[in-house]
N, C-alpha and C positions, 0 to 999 in steps of 0.2 A: 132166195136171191140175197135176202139179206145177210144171211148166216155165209154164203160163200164171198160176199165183202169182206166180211169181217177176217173170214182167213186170210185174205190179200192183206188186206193191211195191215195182220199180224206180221206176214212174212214179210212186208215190206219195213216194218219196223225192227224185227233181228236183224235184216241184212243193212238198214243205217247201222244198228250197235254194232254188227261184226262189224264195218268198217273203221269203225271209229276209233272201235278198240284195236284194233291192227295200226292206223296209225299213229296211235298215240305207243305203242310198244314199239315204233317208228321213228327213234327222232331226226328232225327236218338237218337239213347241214347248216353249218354255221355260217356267217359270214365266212371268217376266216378260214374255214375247209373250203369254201369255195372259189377263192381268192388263187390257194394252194394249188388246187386242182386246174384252175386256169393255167398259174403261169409255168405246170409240171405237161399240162401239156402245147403249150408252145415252146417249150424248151424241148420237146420232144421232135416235134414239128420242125425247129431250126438245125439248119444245115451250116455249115461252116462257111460257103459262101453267102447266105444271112446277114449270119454273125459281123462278117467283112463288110458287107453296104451297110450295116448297121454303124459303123465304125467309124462312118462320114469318107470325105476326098482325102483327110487324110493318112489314110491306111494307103491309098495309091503310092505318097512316096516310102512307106514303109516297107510296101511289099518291093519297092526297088531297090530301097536299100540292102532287103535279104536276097535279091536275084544277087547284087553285084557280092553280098559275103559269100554265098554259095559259089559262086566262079571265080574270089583269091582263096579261098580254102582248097579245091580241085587243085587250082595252080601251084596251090603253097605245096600240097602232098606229092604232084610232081616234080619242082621244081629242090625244095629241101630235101634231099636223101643225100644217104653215102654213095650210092650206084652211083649219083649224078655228080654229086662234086668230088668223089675223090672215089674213080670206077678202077678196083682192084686190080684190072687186068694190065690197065697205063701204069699206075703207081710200079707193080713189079718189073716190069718190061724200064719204065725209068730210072731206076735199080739197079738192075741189071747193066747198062749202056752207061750209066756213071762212075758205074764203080772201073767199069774200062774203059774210063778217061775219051768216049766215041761221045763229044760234045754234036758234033751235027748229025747223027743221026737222031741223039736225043733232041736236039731242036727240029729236024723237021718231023717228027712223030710228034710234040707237042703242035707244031700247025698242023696238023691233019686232022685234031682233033677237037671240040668243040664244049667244054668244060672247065669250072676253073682249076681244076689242077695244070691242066693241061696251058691254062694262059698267064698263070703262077709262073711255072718252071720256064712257060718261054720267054716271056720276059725277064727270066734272070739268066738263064743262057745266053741271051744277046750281049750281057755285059762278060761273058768268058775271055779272058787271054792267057793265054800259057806263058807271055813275057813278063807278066808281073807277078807280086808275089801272091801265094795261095790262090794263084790264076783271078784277081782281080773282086778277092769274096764278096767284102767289103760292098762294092756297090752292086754284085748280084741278090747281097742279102736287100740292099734297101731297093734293087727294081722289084724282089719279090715281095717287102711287105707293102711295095704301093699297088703294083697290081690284085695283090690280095683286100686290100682296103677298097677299092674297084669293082671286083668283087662281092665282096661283102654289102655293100652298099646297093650293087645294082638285084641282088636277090632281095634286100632289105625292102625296097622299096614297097615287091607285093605284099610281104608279109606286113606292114603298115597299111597298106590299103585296110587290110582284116580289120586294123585299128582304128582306122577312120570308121569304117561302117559301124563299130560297138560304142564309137561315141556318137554318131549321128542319130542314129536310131531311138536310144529313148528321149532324144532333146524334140524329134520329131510327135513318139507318142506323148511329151510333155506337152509340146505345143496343141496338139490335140483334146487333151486336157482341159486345157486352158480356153481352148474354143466351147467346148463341152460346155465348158461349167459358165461360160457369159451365155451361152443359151439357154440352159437350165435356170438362171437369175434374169433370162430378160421376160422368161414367161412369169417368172413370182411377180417379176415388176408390173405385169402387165395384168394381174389379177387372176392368172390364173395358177392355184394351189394342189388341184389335182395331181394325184401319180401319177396318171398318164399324161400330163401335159408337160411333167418334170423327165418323167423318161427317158426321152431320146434326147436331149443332152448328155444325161449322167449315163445313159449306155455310150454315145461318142468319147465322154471324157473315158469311162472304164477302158472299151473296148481299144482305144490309141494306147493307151497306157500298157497296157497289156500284151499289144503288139508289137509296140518298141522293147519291153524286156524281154521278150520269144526272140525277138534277132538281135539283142544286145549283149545276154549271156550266154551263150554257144562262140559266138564273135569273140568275144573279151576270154576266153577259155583256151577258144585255138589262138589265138593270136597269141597268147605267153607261148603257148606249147611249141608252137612253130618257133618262135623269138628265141626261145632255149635253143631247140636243134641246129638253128644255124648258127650260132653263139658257139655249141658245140664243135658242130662240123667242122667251122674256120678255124677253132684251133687245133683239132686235129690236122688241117691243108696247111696250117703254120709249123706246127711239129714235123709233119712228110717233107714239107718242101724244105725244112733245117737238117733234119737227118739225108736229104738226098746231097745238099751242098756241101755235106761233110764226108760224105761218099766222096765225090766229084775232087774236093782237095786233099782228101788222104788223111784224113782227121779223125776217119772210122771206118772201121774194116767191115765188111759186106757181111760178115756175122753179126754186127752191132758194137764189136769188142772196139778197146781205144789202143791204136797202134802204139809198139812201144819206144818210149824216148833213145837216142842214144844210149843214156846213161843204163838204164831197165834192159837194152839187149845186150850192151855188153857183160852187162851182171847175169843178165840170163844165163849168154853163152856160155861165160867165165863157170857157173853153176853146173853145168852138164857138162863137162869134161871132166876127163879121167882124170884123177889123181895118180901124180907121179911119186912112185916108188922110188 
């Protein structure tokens, strides 16, 4: 009896050492590994609408400010093109009907249709008379650069909305910020020094801040881009609708050429004749 104690206690004494020495070739985690591994896996954990209530109420007007960029950027890609403001098939057709001095059919093809070349050209048509001289240029050129300012301004308008939204946007995730960070100092003030009591300020201030620059730089982006193309455009519908006016008075021949003076055709003419023997 006594001799088969003794074997138990033996084995119960290697199987303490084996464990002991298993975990000491073991070592325990650190604080800081464990710290790690917590916030790797709540960061795994979070989903992006999280991250957003994480972000406070105000991420709510943020996320409206990026609804309203996202529908003038749609509009802006609609509304700025060449098809829309200066649609190939009008412009030649205008051309065409100028250059053969047929003022009202090119005026009512320009109301039939709904673009601004189309309310360019008719607004300088209205001012045509054949009784005066160069049929009246002079104030068809100044109805068209005012309807073209009319123009220009009333497309202007959305593509400045884009504008407004890239500066609204990080004054909003500033403000947020700013909230953040007086809640993160109202818990120091209050005695509490903990991380996790500091927290959820410094994640509202982070996560506004953050959200205002994700819809402030794409905004401020499109908004030049678009501001170039219509800058563009109009002065291309400034150049069409001068070369069409100089169609219309005989100023430029429907080749592009510059018709020739008195003086240039009789020396032409004078030049191509036969010399007399």
């Amino acid at each position: 009896m006594k001799t088969t104690l003794r074997i138990y206690l033996m084995m119960a004494s290697m199987l303490v050492l084996t464990s002991l020495s298993l975990s000491a070739q073991t070592p325990a985690p650190t604080t800081q590994e464990a710290i790690n591994d917590k916030i790797s896996k709540q960061q795994k954990d979070k989903s992006l609408l999280d991250i957003y209530n994480d972000g406070g109420v105000w991420m709510h007007p943020i996320l409206l400010t990026s609804l309203v960029a996202v529908a003038m950027i749609g509009l802006s890609f609609v509304l700025v093109r060449r098809a829309r403001i200066i649609p190939g098939p009008l412009l030649a057709e205008l051309n065409q009907l100028l250059a053969q001095k047929q003022v009202t059919q090119a005026y009512q093809l320009c109301l039939s249709q709904n673009n601004p070349l189309a309310s360019v050209m008719g607004s300088a048509l209205v001012k045509a008379n054949f009784e005066m001289p160069m049929y009246n240029k002079s104030a068809m050129e100044a109805a068209a650069a005012e309807a073209l300012y009319a123009e220009e301004t009333k497309l202007g308008i959305w593509v400045n909305y884009l504008n407004v939204c890239a500066q609204i946007a990080p004054m909003l995730g500033l403000f947020g910020t700013v909230v953040g960070m007086i809640e993160a100092f109202s818990q120091l003030a209050a005695g509490k020094a903990e991380p996790s009591d500091l927290a959820s300020g410094i994640g509202v201030a982070m996560i506004t801040t953050a959200g205002g620059l994700m819809v402030a730089i794409p905004a401020m982006a499109l908004y030049f881009f678009f501001r170039g193309q219509l800058i563009s455009l109009m002065t291309d519908l400034q150049k069409s609708a001068s070369r069409m006016l100089d169609l219309f008075t005989g100023e430029l021949n429907a080749d592009g050429s510059r018709p020739l003076t008195g003086y240039e055709a009789h020396f032409n003419q004078t030049s191509n004749e036969p010399a007399n023997h």
